[in-house]
Backbone bond lengths (Angstrom), bond angles and torsions (degrees), N, CA, C in turn:
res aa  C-N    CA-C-N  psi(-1)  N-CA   C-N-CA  omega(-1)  CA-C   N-CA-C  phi
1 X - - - 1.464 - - 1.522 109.58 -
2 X 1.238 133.81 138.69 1.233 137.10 -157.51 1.644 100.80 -103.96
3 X 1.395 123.96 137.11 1.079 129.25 -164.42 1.561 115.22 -64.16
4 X 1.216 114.77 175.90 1.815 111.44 -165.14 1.887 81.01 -145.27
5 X 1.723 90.84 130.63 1.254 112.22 -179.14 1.794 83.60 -113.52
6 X 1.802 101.66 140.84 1.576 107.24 -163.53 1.534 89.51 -116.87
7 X 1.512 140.86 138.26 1.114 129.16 164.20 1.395 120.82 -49.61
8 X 1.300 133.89 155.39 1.591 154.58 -155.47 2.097 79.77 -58.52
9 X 0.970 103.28 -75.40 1.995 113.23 -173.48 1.454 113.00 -34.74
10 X 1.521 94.77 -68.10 1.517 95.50 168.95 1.479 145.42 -49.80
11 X 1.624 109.58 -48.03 1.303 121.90 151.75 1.381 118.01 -43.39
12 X 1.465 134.22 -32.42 1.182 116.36 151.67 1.387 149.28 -103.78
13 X 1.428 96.09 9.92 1.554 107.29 138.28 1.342 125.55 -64.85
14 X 1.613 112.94 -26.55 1.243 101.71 177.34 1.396 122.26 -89.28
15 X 1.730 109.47 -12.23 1.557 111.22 158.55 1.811 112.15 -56.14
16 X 1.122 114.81 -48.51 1.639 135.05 171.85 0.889 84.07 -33.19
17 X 1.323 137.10 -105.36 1.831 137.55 -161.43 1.547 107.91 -26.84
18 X 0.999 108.05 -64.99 1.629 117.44 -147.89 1.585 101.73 -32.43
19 X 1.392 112.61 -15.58 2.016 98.97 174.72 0.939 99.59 -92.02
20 X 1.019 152.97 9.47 1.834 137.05 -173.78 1.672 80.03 -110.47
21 X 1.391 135.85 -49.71 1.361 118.83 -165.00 1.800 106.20 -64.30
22 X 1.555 108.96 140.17 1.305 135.29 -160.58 1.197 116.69 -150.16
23 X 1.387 101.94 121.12 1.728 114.21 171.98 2.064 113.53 -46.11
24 X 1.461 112.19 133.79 1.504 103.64 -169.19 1.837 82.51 -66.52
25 X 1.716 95.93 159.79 1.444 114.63 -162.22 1.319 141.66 105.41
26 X 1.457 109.31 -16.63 1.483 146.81 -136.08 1.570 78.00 -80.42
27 X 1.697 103.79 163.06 1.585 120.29 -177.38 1.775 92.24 -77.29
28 X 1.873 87.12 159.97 1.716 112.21 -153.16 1.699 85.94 -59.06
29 X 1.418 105.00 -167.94 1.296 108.00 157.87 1.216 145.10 -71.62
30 X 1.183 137.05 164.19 1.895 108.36 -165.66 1.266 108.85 -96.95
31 X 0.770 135.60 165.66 1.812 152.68 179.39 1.356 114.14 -38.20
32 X 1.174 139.11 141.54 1.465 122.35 171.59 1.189 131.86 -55.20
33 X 1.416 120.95 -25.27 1.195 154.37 177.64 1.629 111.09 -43.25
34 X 1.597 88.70 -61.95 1.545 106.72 163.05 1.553 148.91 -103.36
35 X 1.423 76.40 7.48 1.978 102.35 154.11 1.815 87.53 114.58
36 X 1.520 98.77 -176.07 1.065 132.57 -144.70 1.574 116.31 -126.45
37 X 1.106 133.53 107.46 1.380 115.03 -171.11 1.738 119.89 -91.70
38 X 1.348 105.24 152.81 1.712 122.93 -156.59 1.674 99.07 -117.89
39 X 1.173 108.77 124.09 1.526 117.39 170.87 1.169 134.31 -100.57
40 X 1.447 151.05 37.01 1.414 110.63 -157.86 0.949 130.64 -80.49
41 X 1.123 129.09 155.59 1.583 121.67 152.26 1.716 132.61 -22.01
42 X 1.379 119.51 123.34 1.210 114.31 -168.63 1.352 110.66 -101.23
43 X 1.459 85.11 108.75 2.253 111.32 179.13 0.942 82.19 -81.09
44 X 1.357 133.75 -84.19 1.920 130.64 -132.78 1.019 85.19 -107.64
45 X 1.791 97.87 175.20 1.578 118.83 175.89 1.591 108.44 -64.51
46 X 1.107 108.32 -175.48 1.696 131.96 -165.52 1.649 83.46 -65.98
47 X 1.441 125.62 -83.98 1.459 97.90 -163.35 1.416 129.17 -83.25
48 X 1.395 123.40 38.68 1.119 113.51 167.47 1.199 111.50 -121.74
49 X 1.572 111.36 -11.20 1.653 115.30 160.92 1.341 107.36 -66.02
50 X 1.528 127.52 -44.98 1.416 127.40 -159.93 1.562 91.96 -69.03
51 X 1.133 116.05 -36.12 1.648 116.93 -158.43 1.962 101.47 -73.62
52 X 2.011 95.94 -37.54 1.731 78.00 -176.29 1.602 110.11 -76.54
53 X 1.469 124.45 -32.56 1.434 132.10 -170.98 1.265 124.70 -53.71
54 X 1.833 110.79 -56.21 1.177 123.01 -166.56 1.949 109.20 -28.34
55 X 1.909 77.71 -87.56 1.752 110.19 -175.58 2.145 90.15 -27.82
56 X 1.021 109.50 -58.05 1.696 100.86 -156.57 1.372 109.72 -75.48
57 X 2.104 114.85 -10.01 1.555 101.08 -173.18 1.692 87.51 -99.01
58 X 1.185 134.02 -5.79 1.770 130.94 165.03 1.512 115.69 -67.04
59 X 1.678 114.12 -47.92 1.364 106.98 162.56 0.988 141.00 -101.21
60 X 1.744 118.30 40.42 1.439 141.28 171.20 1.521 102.08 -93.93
61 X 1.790 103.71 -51.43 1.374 113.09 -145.23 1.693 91.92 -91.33
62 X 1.303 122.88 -5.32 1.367 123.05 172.77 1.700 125.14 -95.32
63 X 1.219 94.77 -25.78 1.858 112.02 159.17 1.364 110.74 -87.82
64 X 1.135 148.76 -36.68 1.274 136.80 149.94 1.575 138.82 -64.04
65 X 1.559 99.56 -19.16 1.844 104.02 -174.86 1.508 98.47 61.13
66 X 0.940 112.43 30.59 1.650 115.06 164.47 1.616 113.94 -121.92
67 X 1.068 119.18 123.17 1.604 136.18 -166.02 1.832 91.83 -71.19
68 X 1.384 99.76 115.32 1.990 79.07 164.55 1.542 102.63 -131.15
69 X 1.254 113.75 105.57 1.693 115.99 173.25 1.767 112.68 -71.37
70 X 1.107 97.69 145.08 1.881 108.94 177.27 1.229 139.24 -92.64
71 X 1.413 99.10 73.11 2.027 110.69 -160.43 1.913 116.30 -65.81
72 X 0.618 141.79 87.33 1.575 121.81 176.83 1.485 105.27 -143.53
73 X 1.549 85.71 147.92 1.942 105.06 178.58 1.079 135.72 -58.83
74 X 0.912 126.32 163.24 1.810 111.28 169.53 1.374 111.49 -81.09
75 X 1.290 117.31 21.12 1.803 125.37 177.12 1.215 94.44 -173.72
76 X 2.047 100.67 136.55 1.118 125.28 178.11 1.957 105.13 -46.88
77 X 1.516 111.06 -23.94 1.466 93.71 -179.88 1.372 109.22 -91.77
78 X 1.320 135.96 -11.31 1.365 134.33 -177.75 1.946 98.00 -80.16
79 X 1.013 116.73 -32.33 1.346 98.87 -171.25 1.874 92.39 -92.36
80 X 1.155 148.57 -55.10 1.011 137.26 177.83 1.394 108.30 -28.15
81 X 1.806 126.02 -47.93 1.542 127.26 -176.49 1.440 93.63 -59.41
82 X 0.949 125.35 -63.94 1.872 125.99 173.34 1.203 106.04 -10.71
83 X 1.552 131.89 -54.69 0.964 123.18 153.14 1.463 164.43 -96.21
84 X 0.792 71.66 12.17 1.890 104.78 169.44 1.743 103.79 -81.73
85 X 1.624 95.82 -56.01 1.404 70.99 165.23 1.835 140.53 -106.57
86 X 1.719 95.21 57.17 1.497 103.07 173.64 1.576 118.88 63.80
87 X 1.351 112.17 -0.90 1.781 120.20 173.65 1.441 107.59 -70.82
88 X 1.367 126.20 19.18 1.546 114.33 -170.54 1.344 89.62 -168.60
89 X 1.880 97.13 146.02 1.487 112.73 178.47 1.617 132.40 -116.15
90 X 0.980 87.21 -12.18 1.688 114.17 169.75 1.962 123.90 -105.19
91 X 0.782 125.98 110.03 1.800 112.40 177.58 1.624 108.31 -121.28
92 X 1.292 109.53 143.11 1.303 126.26 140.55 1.752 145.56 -97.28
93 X 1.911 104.04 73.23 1.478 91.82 -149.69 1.225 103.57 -148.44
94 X 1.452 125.87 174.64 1.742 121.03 -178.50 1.389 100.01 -120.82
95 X 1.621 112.77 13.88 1.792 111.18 -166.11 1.751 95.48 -100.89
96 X 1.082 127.78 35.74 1.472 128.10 158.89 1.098 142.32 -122.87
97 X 1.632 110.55 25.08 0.993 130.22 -158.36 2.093 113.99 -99.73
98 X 1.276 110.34 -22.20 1.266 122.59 -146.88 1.622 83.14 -87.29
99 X 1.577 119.11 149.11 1.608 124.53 -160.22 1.492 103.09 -60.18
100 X 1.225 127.19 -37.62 1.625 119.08 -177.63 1.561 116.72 -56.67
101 X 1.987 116.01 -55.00 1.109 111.02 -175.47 2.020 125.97 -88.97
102 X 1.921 76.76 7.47 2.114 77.34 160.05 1.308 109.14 -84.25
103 X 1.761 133.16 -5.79 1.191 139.10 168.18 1.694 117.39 -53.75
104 X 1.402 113.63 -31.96 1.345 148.96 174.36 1.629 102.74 -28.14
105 X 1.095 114.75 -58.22 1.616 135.76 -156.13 1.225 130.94 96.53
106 X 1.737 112.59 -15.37 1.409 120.56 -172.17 1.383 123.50 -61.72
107 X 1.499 122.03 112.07 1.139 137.01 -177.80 1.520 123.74 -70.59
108 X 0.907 128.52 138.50 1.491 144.30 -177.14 1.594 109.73 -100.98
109 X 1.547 110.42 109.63 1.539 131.57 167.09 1.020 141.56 -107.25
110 X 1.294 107.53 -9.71 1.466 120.67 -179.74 1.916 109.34 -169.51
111 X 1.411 102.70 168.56 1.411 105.80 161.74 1.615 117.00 -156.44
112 X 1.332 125.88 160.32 1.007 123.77 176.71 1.780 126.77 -62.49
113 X 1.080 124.66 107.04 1.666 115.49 -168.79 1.657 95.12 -87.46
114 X 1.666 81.58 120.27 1.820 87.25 168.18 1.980 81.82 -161.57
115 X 1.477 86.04 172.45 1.302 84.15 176.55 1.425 129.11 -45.50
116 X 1.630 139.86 -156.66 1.363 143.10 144.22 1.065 111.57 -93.15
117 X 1.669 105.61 134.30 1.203 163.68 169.65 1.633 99.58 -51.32
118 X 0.921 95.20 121.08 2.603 111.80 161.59 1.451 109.99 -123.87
119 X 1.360 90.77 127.65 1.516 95.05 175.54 1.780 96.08 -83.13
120 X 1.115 114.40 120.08 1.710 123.81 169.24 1.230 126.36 -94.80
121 X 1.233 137.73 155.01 1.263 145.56 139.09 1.634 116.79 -99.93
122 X 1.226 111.20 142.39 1.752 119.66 -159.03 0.808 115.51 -157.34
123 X 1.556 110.60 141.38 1.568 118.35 177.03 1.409 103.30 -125.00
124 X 1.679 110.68 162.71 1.863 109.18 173.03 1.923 100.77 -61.49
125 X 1.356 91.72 138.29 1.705 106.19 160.79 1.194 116.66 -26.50
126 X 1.514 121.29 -58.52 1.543 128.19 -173.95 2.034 102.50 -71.75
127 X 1.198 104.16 -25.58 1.338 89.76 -173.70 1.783 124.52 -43.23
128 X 1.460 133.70 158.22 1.268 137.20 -165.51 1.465 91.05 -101.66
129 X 1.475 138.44 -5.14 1.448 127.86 -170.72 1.808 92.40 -117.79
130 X 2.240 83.95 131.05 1.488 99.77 -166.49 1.465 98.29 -121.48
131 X 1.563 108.44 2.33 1.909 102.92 -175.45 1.433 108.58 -140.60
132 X 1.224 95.84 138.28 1.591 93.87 -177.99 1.471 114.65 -62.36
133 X 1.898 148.58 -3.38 0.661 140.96 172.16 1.819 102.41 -89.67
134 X 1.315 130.49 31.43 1.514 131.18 151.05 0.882 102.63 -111.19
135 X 1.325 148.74 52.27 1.794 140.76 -162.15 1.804 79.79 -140.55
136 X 1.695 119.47 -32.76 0.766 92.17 -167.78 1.721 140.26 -79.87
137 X 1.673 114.50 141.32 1.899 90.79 165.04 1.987 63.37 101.98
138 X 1.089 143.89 -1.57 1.425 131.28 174.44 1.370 125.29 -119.23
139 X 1.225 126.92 162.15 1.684 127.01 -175.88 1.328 107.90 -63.08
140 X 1.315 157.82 114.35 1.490 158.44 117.31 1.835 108.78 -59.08
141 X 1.562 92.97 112.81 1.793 95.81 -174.76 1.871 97.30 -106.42
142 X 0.826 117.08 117.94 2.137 154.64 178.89 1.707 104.61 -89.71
143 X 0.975 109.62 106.10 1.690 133.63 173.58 2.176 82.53 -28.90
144 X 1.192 117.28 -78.47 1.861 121.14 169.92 1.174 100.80 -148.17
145 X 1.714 87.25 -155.11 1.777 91.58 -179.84 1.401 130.94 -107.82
146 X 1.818 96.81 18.55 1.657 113.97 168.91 1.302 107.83 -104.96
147 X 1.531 120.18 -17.77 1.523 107.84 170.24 1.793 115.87 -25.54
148 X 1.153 124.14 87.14 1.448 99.10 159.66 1.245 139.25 -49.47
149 X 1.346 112.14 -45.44 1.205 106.37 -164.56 1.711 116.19 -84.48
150 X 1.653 86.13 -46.54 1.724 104.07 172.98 1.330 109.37 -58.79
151 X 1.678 128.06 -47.49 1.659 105.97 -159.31 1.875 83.79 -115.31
152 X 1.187 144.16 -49.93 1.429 132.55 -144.07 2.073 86.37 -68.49
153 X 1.370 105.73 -62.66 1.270 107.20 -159.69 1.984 114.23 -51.40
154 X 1.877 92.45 -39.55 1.569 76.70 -174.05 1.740 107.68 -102.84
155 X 1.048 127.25 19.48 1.661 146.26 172.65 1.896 91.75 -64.12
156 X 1.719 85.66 -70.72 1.590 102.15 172.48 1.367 129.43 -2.55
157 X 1.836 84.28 -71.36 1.057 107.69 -161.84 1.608 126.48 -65.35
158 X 2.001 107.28 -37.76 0.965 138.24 158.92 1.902 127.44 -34.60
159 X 1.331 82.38 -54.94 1.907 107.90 -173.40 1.668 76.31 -78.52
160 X 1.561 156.87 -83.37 1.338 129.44 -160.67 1.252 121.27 -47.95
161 X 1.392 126.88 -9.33 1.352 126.04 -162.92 1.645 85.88 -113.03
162 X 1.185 120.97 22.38 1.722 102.80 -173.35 1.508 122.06 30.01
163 X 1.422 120.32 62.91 1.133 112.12 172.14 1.407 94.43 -134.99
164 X 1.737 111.00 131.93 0.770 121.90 -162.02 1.734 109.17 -97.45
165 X 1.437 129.78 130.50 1.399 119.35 -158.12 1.837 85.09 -139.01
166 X 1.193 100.13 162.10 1.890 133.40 142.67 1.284 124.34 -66.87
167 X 1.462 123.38 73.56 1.801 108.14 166.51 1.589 111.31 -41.96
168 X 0.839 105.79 156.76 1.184 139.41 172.36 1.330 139.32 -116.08
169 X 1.358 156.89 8.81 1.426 146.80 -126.92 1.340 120.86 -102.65
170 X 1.771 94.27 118.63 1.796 102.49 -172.32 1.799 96.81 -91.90
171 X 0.877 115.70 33.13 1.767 90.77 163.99 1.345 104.34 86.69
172 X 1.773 145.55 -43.85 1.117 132.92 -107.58 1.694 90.18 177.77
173 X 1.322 132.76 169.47 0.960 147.05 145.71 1.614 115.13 -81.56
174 X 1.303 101.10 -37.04 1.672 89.28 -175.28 1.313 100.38 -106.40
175 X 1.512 133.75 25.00 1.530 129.64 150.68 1.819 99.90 -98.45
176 X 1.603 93.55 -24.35 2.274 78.33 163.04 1.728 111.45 -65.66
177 X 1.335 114.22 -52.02 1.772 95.97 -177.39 1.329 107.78 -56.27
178 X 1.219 128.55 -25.78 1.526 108.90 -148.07 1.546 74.03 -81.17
179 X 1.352 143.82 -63.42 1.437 119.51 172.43 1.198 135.15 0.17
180 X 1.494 99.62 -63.95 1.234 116.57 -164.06 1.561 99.47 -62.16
181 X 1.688 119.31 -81.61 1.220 126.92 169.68 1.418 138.00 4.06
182 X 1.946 83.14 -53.94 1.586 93.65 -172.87 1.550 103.73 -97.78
183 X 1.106 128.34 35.08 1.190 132.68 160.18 1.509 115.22 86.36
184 X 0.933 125.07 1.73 1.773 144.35 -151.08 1.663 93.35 -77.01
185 X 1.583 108.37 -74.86 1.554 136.96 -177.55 1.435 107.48 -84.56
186 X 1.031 111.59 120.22 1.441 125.36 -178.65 1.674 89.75 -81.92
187 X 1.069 157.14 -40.37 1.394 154.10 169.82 1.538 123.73 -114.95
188 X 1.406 149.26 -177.28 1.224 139.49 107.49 1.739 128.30 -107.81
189 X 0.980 106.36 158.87 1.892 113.49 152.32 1.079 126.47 -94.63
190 X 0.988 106.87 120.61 1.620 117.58 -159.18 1.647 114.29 -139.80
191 X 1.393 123.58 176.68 1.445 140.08 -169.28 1.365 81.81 -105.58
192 X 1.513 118.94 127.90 1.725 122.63 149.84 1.362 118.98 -43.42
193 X 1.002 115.66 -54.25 1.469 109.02 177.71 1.323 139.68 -61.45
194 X 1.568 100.68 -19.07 1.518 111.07 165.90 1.571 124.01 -90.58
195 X 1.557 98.46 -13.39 1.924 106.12 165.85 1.171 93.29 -79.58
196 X 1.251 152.97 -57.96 1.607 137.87 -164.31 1.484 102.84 -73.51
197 X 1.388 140.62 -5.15 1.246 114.44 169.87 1.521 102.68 -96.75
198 X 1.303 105.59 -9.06 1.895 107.08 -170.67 1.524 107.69 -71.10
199 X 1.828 108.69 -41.99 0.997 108.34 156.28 1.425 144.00 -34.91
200 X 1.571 111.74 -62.61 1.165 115.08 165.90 1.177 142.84 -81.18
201 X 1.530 119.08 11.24 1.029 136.97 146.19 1.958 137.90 -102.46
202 X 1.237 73.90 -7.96 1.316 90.04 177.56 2.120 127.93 -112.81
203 X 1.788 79.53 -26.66 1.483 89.76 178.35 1.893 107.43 87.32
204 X 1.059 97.39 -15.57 1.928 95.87 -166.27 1.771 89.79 -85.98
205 X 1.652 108.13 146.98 1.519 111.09 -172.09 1.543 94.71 -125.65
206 X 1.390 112.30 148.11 1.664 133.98 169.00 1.454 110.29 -83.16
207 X 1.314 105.02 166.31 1.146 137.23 156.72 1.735 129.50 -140.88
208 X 1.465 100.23 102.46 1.518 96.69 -156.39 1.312 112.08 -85.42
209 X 1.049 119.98 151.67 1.829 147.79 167.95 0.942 121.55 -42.81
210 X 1.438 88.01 -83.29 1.292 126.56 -177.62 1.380 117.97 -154.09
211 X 1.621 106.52 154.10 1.266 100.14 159.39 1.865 118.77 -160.86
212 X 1.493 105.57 163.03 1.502 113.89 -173.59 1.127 112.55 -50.60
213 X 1.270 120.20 159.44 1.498 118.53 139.67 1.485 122.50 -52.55
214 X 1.282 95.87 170.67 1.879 110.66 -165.72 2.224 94.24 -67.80
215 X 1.297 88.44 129.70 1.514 101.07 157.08 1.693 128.13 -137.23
216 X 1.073 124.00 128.28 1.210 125.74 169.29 1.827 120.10 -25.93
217 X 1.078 109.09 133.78 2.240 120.19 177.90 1.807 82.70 -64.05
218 X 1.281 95.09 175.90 1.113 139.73 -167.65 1.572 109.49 -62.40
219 X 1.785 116.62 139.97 1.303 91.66 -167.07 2.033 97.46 -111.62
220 X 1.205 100.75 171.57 1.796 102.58 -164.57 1.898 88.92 -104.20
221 X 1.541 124.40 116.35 1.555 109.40 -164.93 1.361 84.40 -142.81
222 X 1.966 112.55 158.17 1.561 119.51 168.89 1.749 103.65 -133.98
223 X 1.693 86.23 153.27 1.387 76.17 -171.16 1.263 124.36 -92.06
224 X 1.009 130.51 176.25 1.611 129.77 -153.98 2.003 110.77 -86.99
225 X 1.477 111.32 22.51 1.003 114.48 165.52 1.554 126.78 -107.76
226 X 2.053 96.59 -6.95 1.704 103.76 -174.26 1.603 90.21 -88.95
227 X 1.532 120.39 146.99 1.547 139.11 176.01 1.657 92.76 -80.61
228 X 1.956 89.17 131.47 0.803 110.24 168.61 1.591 146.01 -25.13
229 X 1.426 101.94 -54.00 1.524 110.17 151.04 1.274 136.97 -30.68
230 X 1.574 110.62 -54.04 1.491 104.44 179.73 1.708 96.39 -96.46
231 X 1.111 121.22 -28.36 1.603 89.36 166.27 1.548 136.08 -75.26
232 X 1.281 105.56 -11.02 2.220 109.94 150.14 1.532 89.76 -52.24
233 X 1.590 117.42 -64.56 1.457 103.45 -118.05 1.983 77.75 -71.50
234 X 1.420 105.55 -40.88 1.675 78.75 -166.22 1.496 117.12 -68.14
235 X 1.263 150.56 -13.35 1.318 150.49 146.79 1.391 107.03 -25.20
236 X 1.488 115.64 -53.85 1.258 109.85 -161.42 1.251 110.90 -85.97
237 X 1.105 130.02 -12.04 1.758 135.79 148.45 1.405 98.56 -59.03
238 X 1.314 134.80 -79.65 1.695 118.94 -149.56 1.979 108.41 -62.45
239 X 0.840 114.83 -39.40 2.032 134.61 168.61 1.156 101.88 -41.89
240 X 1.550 116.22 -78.31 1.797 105.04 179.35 1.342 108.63 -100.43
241 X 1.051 104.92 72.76 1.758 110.01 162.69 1.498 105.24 -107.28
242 X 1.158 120.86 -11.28 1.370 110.97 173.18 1.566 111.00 -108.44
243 X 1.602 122.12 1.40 1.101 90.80 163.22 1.871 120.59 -121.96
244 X 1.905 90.48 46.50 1.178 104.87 165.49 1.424 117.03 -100.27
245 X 1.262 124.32 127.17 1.600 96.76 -161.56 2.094 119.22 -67.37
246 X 1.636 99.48 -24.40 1.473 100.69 145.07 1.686 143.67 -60.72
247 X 1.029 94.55 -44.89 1.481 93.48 168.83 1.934 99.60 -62.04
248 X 1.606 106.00 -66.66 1.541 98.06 170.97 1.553 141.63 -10.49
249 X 1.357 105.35 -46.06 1.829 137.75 -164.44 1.722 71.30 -95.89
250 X 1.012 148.25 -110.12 1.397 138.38 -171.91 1.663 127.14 5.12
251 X 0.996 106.48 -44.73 1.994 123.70 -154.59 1.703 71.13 -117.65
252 X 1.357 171.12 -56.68 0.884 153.09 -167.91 1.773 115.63 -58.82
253 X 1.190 118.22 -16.84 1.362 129.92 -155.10 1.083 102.96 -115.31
254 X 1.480 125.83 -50.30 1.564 148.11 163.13 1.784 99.84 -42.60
255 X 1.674 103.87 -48.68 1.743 93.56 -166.61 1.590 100.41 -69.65
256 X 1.553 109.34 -51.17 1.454 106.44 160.65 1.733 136.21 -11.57
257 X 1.358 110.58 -65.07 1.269 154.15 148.73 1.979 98.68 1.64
258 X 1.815 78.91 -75.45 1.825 111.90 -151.74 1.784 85.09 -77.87
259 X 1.335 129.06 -20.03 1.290 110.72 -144.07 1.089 121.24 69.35
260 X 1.584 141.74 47.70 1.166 115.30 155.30 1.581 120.12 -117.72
261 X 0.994 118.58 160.60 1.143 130.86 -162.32 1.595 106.10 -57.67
262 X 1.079 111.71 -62.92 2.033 108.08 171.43 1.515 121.06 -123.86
263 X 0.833 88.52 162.95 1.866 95.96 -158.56 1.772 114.60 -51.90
264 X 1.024 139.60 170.48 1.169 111.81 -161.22 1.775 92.05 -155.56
265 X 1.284 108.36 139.89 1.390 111.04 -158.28 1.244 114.50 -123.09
266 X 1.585 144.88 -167.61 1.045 135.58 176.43 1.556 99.95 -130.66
267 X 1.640 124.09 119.63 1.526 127.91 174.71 1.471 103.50 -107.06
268 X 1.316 108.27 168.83 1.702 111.71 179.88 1.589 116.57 -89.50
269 X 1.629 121.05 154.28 1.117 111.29 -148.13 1.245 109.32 -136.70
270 X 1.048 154.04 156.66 1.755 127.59 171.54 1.786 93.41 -105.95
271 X 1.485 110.88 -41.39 1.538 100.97 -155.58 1.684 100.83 155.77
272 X 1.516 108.64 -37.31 1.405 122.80 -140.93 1.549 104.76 -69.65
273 X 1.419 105.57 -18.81 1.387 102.50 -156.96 1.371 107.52 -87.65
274 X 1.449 122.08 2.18 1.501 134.47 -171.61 1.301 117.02 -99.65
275 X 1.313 122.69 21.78 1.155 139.96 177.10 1.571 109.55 -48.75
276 X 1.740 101.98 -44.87 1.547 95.82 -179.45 1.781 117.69 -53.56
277 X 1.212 95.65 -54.10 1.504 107.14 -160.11 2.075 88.51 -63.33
278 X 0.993 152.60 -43.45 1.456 144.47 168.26 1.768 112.01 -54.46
279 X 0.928 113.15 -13.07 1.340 117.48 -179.96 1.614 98.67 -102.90
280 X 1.433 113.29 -47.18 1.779 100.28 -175.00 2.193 85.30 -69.07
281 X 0.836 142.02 -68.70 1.806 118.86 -170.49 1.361 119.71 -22.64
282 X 1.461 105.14 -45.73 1.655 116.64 179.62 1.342 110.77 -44.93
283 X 1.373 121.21 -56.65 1.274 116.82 -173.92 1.490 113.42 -119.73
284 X 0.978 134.37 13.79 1.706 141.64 -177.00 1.708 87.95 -63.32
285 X 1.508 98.78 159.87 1.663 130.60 154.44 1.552 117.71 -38.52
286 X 1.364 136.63 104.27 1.458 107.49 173.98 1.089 155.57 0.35
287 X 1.381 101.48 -75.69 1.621 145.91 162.06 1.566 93.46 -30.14
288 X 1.243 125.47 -49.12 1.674 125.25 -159.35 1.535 122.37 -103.61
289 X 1.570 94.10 -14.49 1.766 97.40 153.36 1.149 163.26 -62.18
């Protein structure tokens, strides 16, 4: 894998992180007293998560008087285990959907409003492969193996089409391009929304496969052991953060950040809208449930 030079900012956002990153095992969560720990799911690399999170988990936990510390793995599956195993009280994620871990209790309060989400499969623009039946007998590199959208949805899709592929899993969505790039992965599976920000931050262009139907971003959920109180009060920090014009200037910089095209906010949520992702468990592949 070819090395990654991080801009001067970023690189120290990604020093910023480096205390929330934790060996799996790590002590429970801390007391309320002394805040609350926040997970999301890991889209981007280490400093561009630290870079979108920070700024928004300082002016959550300062409009609420609720402490929220920033736990995540060095792979989208190490921080998902974070929560699996109950070390975290806050999530940002679509990996809780499948009938065992709605057993969990974790409640759904919000979600990110941006457009809908495709789970894709992709190749570089210049690439010579135009059908997903040349993928086969080749490397396909998968953010891991909790990606929902990127690896369960288009894995799926693959194994119905009998085409037989190489997982791959860099940890990350943007350790799948650098795969890709460097010639490693003849394709990836990926979240649409994170190829159009790769693009525009990166300059590198796709050529898609395929892709899912429309699914709802990521949902903002706590688990059913934080008291009620501080989970209003922190809801009501991430909800009107955009119509503070600070919090606003925040989530404008953050979308910046991610590459995305418009700013991207947090609305309130019951759960309901995730119907897709409970319906792909119903009938998905074993292996991917």
């Amino acid at each position: 894998m070819k090395n990654i030079r991080f801009p001067r900012r970023r690189l120290a956002a990604a020093l910023a992180l480096a205390g929330a990153l934790a060996p799996l095992g790590a002590s429970l969560p801390v007391a309320a007293a002394e805040g609350y720990s926040f997970s999301p799911v890991n889209l981007y690399g280490i400093a561009v998560t630290a870079e979108y999170w920070n700024p928004i988990m300082a002016y959550v936990s300062e409009k609420s008087g609720v402490k929220l510390q920033l736990k995540i793995g060095r792979t989208s599956a190490d921080t998902t285990a974070y929560v699996l195993a109950k070390e975290v009280d806050f999530v940002f994620t679509n990996h809780l959907f499948s009938p065992e871990r709605e057993k969990m209790g974790w409640k759904v309060f919000g979600r990110r409003e941006m457009p809908p989400v495709h789970g894709q499969i992709v190749v570089p623009e210049e690439s010579p492969i135009r059908e997903l039946s040349e993928l086969a007998g080749k490397e396909v590199a998968f953010p891991g193996p909790e990606a929902t959208v990127s690896y369960k949805f288009t894995y799926a899709h693959l194994l119905s089409r009998k085409i037989d592929v190489k997982p791959v899993f860099a940890g990350n969505a943007d350790g799948a391009f650098v795969q890709l790039f460097s010639g490693k992965a003849a394709a990836v599976g990926v979240n649409s929304q994170l190829a159009e920000g790769y693009t525009r931050r990166e300059g590198r262009k796709f050529r898609v496969l395929w892709s899912s139907a429309p699914l709802h971003d990521l949902a903002l959920m706590h688990s059913d052991r934080v008291p009620d109180r501080d989970a209003r009060a922190v809801a009501r920090a991430f909800l009107g953060m955009h119509q503070d014009p600070r919090g606003r200037e925040i989530l404008e910089q953050a979308s910046k950040v991610a590459g995305m095209k418009q700013t991207a906010h947090f609305v309130p949520s019951d759960g309901s809208e995730y119907g897709a992702y409970r319906e792909f468990y119903r009938t998905a592949p074993p292996q991917l449930r």
